[in-house]
C-alpha positions in Angstrom: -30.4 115.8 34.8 -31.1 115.7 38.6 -32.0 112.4 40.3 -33.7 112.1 43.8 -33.0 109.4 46.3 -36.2 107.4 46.8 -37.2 106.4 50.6 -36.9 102.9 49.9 -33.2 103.7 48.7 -32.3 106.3 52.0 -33.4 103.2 53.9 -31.3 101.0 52.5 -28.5 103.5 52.8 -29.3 103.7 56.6 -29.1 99.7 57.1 -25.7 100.0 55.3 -24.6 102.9 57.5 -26.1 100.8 60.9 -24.0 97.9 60.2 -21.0 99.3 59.5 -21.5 101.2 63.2 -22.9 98.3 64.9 -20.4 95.1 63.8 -18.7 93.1 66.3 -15.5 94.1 67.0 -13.9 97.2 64.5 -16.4 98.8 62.0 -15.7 98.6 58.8 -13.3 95.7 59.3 -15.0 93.5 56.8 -13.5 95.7 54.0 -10.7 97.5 55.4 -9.0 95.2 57.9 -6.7 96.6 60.7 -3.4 94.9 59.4 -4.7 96.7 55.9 -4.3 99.8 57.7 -1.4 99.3 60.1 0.9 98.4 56.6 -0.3 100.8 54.2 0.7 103.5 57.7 4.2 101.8 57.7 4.7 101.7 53.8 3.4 105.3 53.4 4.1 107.0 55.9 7.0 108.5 57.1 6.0 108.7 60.9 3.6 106.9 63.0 1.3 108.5 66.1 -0.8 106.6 68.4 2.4 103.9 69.5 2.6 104.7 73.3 0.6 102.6 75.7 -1.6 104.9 76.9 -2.3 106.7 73.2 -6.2 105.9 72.1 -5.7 107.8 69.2 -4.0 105.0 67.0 -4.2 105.3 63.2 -7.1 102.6 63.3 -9.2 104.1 65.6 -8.7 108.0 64.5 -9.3 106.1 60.3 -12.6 104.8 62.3 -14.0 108.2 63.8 -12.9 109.6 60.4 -15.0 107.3 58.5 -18.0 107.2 60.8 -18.2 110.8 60.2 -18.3 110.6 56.6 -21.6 107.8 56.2 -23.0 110.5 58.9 -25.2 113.7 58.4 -26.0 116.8 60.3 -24.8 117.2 64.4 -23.7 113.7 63.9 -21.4 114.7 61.0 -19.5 117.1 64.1 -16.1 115.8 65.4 -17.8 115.8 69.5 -20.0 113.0 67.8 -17.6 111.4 66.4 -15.6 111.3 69.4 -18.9 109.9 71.3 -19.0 106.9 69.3 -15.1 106.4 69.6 -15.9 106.7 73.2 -18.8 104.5 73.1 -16.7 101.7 70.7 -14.0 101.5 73.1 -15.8 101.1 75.7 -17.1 97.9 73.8 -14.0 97.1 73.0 -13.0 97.0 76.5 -10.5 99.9 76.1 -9.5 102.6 77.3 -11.8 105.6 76.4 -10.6 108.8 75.4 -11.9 112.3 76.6 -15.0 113.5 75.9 -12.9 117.1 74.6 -12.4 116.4 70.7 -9.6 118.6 70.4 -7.1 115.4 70.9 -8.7 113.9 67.8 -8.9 116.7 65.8 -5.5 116.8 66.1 -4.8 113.1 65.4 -6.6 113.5 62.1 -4.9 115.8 61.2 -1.6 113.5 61.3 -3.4 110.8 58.4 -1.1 111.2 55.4 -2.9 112.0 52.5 -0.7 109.2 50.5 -2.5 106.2 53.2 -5.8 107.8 52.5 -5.4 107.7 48.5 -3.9 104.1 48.9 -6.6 102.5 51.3 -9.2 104.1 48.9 -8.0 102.4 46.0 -7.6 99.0 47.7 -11.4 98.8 48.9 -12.5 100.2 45.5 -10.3 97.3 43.4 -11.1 94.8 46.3 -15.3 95.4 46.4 -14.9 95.5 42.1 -13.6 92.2 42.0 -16.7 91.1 44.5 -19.5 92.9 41.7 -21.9 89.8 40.7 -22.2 89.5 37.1 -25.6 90.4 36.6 -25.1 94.0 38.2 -22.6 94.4 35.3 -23.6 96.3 31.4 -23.2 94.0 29.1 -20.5 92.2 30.9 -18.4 95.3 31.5 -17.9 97.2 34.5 -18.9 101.0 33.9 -16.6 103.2 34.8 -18.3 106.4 34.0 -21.8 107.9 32.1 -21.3 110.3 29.8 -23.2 113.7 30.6 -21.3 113.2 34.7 -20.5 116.4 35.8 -19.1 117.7 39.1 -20.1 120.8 41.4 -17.2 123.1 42.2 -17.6 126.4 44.3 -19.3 129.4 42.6 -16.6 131.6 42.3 -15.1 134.0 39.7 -12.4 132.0 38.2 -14.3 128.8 38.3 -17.5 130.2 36.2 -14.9 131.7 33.8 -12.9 127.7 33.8 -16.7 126.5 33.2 -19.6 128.7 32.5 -22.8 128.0 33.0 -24.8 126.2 30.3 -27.4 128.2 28.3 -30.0 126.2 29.3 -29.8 127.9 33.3 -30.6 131.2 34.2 -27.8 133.8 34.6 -26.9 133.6 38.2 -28.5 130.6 39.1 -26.3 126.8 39.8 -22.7 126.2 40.1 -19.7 125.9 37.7 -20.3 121.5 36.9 -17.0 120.5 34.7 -17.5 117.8 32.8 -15.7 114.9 34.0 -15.1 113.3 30.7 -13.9 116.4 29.1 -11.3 116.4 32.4 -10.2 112.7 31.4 -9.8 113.7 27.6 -7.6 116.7 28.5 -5.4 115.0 30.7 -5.3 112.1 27.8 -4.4 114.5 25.3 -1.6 116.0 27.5 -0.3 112.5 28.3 -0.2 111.7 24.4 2.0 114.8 23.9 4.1 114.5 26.4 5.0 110.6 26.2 8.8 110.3 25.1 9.1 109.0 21.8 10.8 105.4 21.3 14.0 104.9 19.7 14.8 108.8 19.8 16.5 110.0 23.0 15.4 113.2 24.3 12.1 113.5 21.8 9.4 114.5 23.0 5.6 115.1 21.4 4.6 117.5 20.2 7.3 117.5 17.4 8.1 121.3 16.6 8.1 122.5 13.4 11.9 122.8 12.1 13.5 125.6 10.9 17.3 125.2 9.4 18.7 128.1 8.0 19.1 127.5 4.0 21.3 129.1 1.6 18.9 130.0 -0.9 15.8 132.3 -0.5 12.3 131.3 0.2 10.5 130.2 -2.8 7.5 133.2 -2.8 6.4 132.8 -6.8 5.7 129.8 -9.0 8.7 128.0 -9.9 8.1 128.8 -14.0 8.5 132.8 -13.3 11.3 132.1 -11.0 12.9 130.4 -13.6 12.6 132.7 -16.4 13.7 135.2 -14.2 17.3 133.0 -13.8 17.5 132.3 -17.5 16.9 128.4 -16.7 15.7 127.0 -19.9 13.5 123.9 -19.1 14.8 120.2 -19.5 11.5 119.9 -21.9 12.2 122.9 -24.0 16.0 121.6 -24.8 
């Protein structure tokens, strides 16, 4: 199912994206505060960039030009205009600009952990879910995903032979779209067997089947022809 994004909503989109970029003082400050990002630097990371006097690329700023490139489309999405605004915010900010070359905050991107990245993520998504008014909620519960979601992964060999294409498109036409809920019930699954049972040191799931070695011979005919075959006489027949 393909959905289209009305104008009303891409103009609601753009007044969200306008006053992130246009708040006094820091953008996006209202849900990621600088202190938010200074300690999740100095808790996950292992080195810090941007502490000399003159350094403009601090973690803040270069997380800023980072983010306003991501609400952005088009030449806007480009590092030069990212480094534009940077210029134009600090300027507002009465400090000290950087240059107009983008090649010092490519580089200064470059040095955000992946780890602070992940963490910050997490803390706006928890912090803005605890803010959801009730009546925006199903039933009282917070969805966390629809069933049918699906995401787009580049058309290549070994992802179309990881997820084909469904029957209903034309051969050659769309891009491999795994199932995100068949994604969350594998890795399920492979937690379930892998989780240590308790009480029994060193077990793990799945149980194997055991093999000991016995002294007798496998059982491979019923148990009345084996035993005529011994000369057992039956308890019954006694």
């Amino acid at each position: 199912m393909s959905y289209q994004i009305s104008p009303n909503q891409s103009q609601s989109f753009q007044v969200v994206q306008q006053g992130f970029l246009q708040a006094d003082g820091l953008p996006f400050s209202k849900v990621l505060s600088k202190e938010q990002i200074e300690q999740a630097f100095e808790e996950e990371s292992e080195t810090l960039f941007g502490q000399e006097d003159d350094d403009v690329y601090t973690p803040v700023l270069t997380l800023w030009a980072l983010l306003s490139q991501m609400i952005q489309a088009g030449a806007q999405r480009s590092c030069n205009a990212a480094v534009e605004r940077l210029r134009t915010l600090c300027l507002l900010l009465g400090l000290c600009a950087p240059s107009a070359d983008s090649g010092a905050y490519c580089r200064a991107r470059a040095k955000l952990p992946e780890s602070v990245l992940r963490r910050l993520t997490y803390e706006v998504s928890d912090a803005l879910e605890t803010q959801v008014p009730k009546a925006w909620l199903w039933y009282g519960r917070h969805v966390k995903i629809v069933d049918g979601s699906t995401l787009m992964t580049p058309d290549t060999e070994e992802n179309r032979a990881e997820w084909p294409q469904m029957s209903s498109q034309l051969p050659g036409l769309g891009f491999p779209s795994p199932s995100i809920l068949r994604a969350l019930a594998e890795q399920k699954l492979a937690s379930i067997a892998s989780h240590r049972v308790g009480n029994r040191p060193n077990r793990v799931e799945p149980r194997a089947v055991k093999r000991r070695p016995k002294n007798q011979k496998l059982l491979s005919k019923p148990r009345d022809e084996a035993r005529a075959e011994l000369g057992v006489v039956p308890a019954s027949a006694g």
